[in-house]
C-alpha positions in Angstrom: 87.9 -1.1 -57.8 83.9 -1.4 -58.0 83.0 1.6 -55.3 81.5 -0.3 -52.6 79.3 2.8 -50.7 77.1 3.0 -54.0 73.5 0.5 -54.0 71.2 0.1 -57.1 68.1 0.9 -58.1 65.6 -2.5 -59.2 66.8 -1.8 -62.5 70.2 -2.7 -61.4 71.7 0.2 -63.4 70.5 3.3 -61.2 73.1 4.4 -58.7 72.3 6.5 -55.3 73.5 7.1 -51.7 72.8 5.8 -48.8 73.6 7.0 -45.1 76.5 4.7 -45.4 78.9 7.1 -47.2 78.6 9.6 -44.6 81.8 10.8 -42.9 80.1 12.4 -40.1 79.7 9.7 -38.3 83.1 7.8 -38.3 85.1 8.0 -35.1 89.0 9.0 -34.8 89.4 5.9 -32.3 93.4 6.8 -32.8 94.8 10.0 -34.1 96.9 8.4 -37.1 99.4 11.0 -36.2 100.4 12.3 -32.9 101.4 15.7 -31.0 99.4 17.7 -34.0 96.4 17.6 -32.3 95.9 14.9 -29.8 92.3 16.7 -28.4 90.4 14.8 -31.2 91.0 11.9 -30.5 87.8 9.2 -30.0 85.4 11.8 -31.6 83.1 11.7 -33.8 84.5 13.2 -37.7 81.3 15.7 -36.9 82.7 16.4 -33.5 86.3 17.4 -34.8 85.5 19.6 -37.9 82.2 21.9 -39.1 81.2 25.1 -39.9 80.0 25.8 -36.3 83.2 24.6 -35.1 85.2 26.9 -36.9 82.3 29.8 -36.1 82.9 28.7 -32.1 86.2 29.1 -32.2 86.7 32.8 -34.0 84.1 33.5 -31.2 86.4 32.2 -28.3 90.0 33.5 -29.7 88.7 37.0 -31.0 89.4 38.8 -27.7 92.8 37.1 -27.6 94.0 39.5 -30.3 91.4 42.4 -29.4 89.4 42.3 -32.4 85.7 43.2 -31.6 83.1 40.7 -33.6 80.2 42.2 -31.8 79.1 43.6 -35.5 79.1 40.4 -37.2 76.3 37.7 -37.2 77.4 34.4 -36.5 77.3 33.5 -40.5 79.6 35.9 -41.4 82.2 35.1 -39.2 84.0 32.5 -41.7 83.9 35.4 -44.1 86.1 37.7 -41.4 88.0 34.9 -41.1 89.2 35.0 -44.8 89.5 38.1 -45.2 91.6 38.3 -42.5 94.2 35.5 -44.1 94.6 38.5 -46.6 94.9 41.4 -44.2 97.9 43.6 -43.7 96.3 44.1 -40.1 99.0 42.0 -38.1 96.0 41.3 -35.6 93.2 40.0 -37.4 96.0 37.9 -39.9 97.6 36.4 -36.4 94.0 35.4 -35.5 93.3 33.9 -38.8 96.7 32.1 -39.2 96.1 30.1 -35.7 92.4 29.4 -36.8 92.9 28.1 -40.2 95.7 26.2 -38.8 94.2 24.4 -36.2 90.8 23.6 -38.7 93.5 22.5 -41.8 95.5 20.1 -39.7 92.4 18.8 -38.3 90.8 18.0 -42.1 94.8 16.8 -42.6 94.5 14.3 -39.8 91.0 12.9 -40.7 92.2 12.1 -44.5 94.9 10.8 -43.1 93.2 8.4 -40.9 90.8 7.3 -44.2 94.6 7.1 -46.1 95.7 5.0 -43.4 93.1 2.7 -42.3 93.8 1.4 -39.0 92.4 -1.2 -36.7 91.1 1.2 -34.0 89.5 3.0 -36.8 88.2 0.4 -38.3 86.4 -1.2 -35.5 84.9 2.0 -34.9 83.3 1.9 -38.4 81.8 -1.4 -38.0 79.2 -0.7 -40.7 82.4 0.0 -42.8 84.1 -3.2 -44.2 87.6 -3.7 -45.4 86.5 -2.9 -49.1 84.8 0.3 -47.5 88.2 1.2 -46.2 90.6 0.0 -49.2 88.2 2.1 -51.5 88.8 5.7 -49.7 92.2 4.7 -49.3 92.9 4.2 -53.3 91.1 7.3 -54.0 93.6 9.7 -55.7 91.4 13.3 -55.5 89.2 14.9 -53.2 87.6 17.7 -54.0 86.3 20.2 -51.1 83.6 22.8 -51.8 81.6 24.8 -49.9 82.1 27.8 -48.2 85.3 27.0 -46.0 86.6 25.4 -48.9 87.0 28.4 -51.3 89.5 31.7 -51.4 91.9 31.8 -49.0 90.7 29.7 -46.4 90.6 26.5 -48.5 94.3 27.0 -49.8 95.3 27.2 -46.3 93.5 24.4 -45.6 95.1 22.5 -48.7 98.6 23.8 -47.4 98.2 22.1 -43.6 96.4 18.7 -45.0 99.9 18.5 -46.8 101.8 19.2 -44.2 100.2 16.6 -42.1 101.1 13.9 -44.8 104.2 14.3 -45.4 105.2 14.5 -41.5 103.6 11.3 -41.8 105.5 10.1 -45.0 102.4 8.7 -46.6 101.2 9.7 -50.1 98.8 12.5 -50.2 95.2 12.9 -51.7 95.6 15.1 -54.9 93.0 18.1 -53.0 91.1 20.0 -55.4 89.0 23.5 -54.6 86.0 24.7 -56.1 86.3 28.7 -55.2 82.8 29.5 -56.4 80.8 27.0 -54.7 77.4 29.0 -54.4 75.6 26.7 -57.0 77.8 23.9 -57.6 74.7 22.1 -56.8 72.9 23.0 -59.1 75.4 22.9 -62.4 76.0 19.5 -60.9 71.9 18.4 -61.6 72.4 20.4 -65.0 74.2 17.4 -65.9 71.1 15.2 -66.0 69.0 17.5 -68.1 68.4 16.4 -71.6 70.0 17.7 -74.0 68.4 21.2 -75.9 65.8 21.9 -72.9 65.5 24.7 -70.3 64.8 23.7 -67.0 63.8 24.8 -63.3 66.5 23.7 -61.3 66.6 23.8 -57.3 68.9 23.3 -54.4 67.3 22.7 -51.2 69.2 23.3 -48.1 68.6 23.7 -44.7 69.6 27.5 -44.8 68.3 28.6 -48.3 66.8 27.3 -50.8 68.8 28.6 -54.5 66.9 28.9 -57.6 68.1 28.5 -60.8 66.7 28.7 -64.8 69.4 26.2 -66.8 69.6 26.2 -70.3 71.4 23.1 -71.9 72.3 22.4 -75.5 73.8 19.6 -76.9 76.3 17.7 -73.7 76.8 21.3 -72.5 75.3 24.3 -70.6 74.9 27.1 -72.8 72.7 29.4 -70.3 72.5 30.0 -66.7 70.5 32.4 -64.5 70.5 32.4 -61.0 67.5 33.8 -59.3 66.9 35.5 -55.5 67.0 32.7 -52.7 64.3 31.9 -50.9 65.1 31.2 -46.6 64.6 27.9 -45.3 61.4 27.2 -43.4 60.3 24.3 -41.1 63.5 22.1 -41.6 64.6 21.6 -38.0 64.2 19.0 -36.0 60.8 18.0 -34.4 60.6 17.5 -30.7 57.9 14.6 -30.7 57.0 12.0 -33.7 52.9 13.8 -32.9 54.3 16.7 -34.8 56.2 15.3 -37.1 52.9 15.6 -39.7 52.0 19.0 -39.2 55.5 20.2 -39.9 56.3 18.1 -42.7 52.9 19.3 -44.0 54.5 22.9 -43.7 57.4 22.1 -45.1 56.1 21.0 -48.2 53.6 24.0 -47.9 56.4 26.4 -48.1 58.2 24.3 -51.1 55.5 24.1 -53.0 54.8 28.0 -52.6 58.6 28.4 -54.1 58.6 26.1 -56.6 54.9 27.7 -58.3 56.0 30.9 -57.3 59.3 30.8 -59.0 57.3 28.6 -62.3 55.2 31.1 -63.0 57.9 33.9 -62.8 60.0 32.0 -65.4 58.0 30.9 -67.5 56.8 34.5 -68.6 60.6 34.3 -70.1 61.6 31.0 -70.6 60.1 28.1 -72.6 60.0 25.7 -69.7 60.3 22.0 -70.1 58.0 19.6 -68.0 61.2 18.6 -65.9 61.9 19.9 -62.5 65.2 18.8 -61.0 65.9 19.5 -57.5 69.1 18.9 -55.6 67.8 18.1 -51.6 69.6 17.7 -48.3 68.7 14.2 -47.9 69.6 10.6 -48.8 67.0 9.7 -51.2 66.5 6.5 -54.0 64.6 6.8 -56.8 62.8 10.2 -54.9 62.5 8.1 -51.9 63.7 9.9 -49.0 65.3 8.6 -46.0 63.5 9.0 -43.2 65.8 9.0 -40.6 68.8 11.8 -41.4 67.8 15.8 -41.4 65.5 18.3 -41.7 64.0 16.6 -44.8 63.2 13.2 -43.6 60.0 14.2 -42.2 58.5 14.6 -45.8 58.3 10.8 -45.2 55.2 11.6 -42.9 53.3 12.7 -46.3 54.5 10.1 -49.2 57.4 7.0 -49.2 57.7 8.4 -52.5 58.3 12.4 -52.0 59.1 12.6 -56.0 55.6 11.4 -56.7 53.9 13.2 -54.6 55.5 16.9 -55.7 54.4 15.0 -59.2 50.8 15.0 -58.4 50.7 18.5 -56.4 52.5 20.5 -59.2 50.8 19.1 -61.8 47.4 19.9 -60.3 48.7 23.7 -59.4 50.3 24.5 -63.0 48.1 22.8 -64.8 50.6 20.5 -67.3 52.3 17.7 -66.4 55.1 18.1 -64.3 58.1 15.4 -63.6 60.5 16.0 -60.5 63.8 14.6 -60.1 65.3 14.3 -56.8 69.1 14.2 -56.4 70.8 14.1 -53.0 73.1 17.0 -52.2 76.5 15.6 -51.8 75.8 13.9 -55.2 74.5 16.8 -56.7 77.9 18.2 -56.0 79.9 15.1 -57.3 77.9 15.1 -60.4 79.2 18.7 -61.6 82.7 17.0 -61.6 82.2 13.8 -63.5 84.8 13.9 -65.2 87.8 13.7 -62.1 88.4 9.8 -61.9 88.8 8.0 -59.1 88.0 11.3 -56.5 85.6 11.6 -53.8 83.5 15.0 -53.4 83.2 16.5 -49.9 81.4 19.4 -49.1 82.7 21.3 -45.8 79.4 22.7 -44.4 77.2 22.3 -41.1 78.4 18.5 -41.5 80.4 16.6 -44.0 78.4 15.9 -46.8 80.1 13.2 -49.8 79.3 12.4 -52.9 80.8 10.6 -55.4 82.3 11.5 -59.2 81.3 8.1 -60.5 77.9 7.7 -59.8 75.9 6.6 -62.4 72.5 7.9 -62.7 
């Protein structure tokens, strides 16, 4: 069926995104299968599954099986965690087992509510209508990547979400990992480079923002090199709407620096083309960005139209005409695997992010 979360463009072709594919904020009104984990139940998808969640919980249990994490920052604890699926060291692989259990029949449960689609579900979707629903529940794929979702950690996961489905005798989602996630993001915006170009390709998160030189010949990538990330700045939330100008004027400050900076690095090397594609943590048309949903909405305060607007500003800085794409993040991701029919993308991060595999931009 026609995917129902996609809108167009005025040229009617263009496909993007719009806060109404987002997972994070669909509610588990009733568990669709019971005495798994009946705690979840009437919370938000964000509530019941996220990187910090998983983080929270190494942090809680950890002293249950005397493992010291004192040494660890908080980002590496998901790290630990896989590792320790692998370890010989009974305690650490005990702790890891119960973690990765608890987390996998969680992500088993919320796929199976989407698979199931059931009246107190529904109604807590209201945005959502029944073709919403019918459309994730004929998907045949999903595809996890990010972090959680790779080594050993995602197969666990993969192993409980089956569990889960055939306890509840319903057919399963065919679940696909992506082990080396670090710049799916990126490959995924390769595949709207013309074809024989070399090209400045970013992905802006709200941790780092990845840099990356991509080389494309004809329908393929035929060069690749990844460059040192740059941190984050100024992407958090701001306390009052009087400030929202000042730090957005920061923000694009500090992207700005990276995007010259890294320019001028490359270009001593590479023959640069006047495209600059950049995969962003926000919903965005046409390089409209949303203004409402993360640490990138408050670009709004400076343009409606963010694309045009890094346009102009590069332009002026490099001195050649400069054209910037902007490509939200969970379709970034979809885009890399185009060719999976029928399959949603989800990325298993600080939220859920989703894209979709057939987009058409």
């Amino acid at each position: 069926m026609k995917n129902p979360f996609l809108s167009y463009l005025d040229d009617g072709k263009t496909e993007y995104l719009t806060p109404l594919c987002s997972l994070n904020k669909a509610v588990l009104k009733k568990v669709p299968l019971y005495g798994i984990d009946d705690t979840i139940e009437s919370k938000t998808f964000r509530e019941i599954f996220s990187t910090q969640l998983v983080i929270d919980e190494i942090k809680q249990v950890a002293g249950d099986y005397h493992i010291d994490i004192s040494g660890y920052e908080e980002y590496m604890l998901p790290q630990l965690l896989d590792r320790a699926l692998k370890s010989e060291n009974v305690r650490y692989n005990s702790m890891a087992d119960r973690i990765a259990s608890k987390f996998g029949d969680r992500l088993g449960l919320l796929l199976l509510a989407l698979r199931k689609g059931e009246k107190e579900n529904r109604d807590a979707r209201p945005d959502w209508e029944d073709r919403h629903w019918q459309y994730l529940r004929e998907l045949d794929t999903v595809i996890f990547v990010g972090g959680l979702a790779s080594s050993m950690l995602g197969r666990r996961f993969k192993e409980r979400i089956q569990h889960i489905f055939d306890i509840a005798k319903e057919k399963p989602y065919n679940i696909m990992l992506f082990d080396n996630g670090t710049y799916v993001g990126a490959m995924g915006c390769a595949q709207l480079m013309k074809d024989n170009t070399t090209s400045l390709v970013f992905d802006f998160g709200h941790t780092n923002l990845k840099r990356c030189v991509i080389s494309k010949g004809v329908g393929e990538i035929r060069g690749f090199n990844a460059l040192d990330s740059v941190k984050s700045k100024y992407v958090g939330k701001v306390a009052e709407s009087k400030d929202a100008w000042e730090e957005a004027l920061k923000l694009h400050k500090h992207l700005m620096k990276t995007i010259i900076e890294t320019h001028k690095q490359c270009s001593e090397t590479f023959e640069l083309s006047n495209e600059i594609i950049i995969s962003i943590a926000n919903y965005n048309a046409g390089g409209v960005l949303n203004a409402e949903r993360g640490g990138y909405a408050k670009l709004t305060e400076l343009s409606n139209d963010y694309a045009k607007l890094l346009n102009e500003d590069l332009s002026g800085m490099l001195h050649k005409e400069v054209r910037v794409r902007l490509v939200h993040d969970g379709t970034a991701n979809a885009l890399y695997f185009n060719e999976v029919e029928n399959s949603i993308c989800i990325s298993l991060g600080t939220a859920f992010g989703v894209g979709f595999t057939d987009i058409n931009m």
